[in-house]
N, C-alpha and C positions, 0 to 999 in steps of 0.2 A: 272886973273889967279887963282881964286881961284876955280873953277872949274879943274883945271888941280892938284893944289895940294888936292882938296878933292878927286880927283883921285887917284893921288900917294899915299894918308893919304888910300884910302879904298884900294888900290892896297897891299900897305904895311901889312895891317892889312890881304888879302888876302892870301897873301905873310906868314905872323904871322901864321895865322889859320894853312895855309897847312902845314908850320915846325911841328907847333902842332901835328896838326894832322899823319906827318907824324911820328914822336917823339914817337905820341903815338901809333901807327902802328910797327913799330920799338919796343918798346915795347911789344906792343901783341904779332909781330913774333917772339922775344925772349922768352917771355911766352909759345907759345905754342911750338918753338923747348924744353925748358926747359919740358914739360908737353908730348911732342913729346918722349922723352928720358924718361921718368918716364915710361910712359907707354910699351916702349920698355924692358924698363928692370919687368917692372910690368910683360911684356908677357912672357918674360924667364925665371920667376922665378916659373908663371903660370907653363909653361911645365916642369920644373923641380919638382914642386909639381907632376904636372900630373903623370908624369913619376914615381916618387915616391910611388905614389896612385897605379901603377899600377903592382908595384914591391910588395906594399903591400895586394895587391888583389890577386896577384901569390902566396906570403906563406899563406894568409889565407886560398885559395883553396884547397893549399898540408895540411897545420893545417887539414881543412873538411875533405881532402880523407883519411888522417890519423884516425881521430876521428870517420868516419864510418866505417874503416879499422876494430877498436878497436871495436864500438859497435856490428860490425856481428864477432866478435872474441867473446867479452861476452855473446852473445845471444849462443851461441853453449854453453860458457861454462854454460850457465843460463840451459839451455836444456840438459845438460849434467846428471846437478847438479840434476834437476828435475827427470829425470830417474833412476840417480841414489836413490833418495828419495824416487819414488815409489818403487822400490826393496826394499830398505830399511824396507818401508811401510809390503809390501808383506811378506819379510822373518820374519818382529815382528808379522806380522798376523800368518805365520805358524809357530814359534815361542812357540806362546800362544796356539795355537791348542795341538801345541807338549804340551806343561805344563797343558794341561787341561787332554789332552790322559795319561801322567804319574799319575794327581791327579786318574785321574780313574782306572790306573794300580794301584798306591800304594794301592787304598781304594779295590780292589780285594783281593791284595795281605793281607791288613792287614785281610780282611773277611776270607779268607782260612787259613791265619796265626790263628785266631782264631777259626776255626772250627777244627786246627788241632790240637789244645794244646785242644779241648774241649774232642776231639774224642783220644788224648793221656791220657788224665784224663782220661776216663771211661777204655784206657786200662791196665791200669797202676793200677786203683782199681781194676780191671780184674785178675792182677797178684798177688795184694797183696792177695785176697780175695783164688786165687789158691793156692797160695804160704802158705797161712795162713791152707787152706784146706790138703795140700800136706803135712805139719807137722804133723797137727792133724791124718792125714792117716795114716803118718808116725810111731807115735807112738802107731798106735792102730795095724798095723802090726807087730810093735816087739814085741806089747804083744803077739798078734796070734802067732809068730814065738813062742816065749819063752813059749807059752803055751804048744802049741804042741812038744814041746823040753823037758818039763818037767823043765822050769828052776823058772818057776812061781810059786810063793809061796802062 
């Protein structure tokens, strides 16, 4: 019989393995329900990021439509600004025209201011020179008078 118990001895060990084996089967399937549930909860924490991602991809788009909202707001006042400058620009050009047309009125006016006090001078010695003449007339007449009066001596 030894035949029947190297049977039973390899049956046993058969018997040993497949526990084993099955043990460790049993194992794996708890590993992978354990790894089954990671992954479950790995996925819904996935779309809850997602989902998140996509809440933050909606304010960032109103943030954009805002931020170009502003940039074509600045661009007018940029353009505004600029318009305004070149008036700006324009009325210091006419401006200076205007102060360069006064320097040339003042430099007129100081020219005839002086042509006038020149041509007051000469009438002015005009009158002294009468005035001097009109005395001396003066008294050559009351002699004539006083002569022909018989008052002259």
């Amino acid at each position: 019989m030894p035949q029947t118990e190297e049977r039973i001895d390899a049956i046993e060990r058969n018997v040993a393995d497949i526990r084993s084996a099955v043990r460790l089967q049993n194992a794996m399937l708890t590993t992978c329900g354990e790894q089954i549930g990671d992954l479950r909860t790995g996925q819904h924490e996935l779309r809850k990021g997602q989902d998140e991602l996509r809440k933050g991809q909606d304010e960032l788009r109103t943030i954009t439509a805002d931020l170009r909202k502003g940039q074509d707001e600045l661009r007018v006042i940029t353009d505004d600004l600029r318009k305004g400058q070149d008036e700006l620009r324009a009325t210091t050009a006419d401006l200076r025209a205007g102060q360069d047309e006064l320097r040339k009125g003042q430099e007129e006016i100081r020219e005839t201011l002086e042509g006038f006090r020149s041509a007051f001078a000469v009438v002015l010695d005009e009158v002294r020179q009468q005035k001097a003449w009109r005395e001396e007339f003066s008294h050559k007449v009351a002699r004539v008078i006083a002569k022909s009066e018989g008052l002259d001596s």
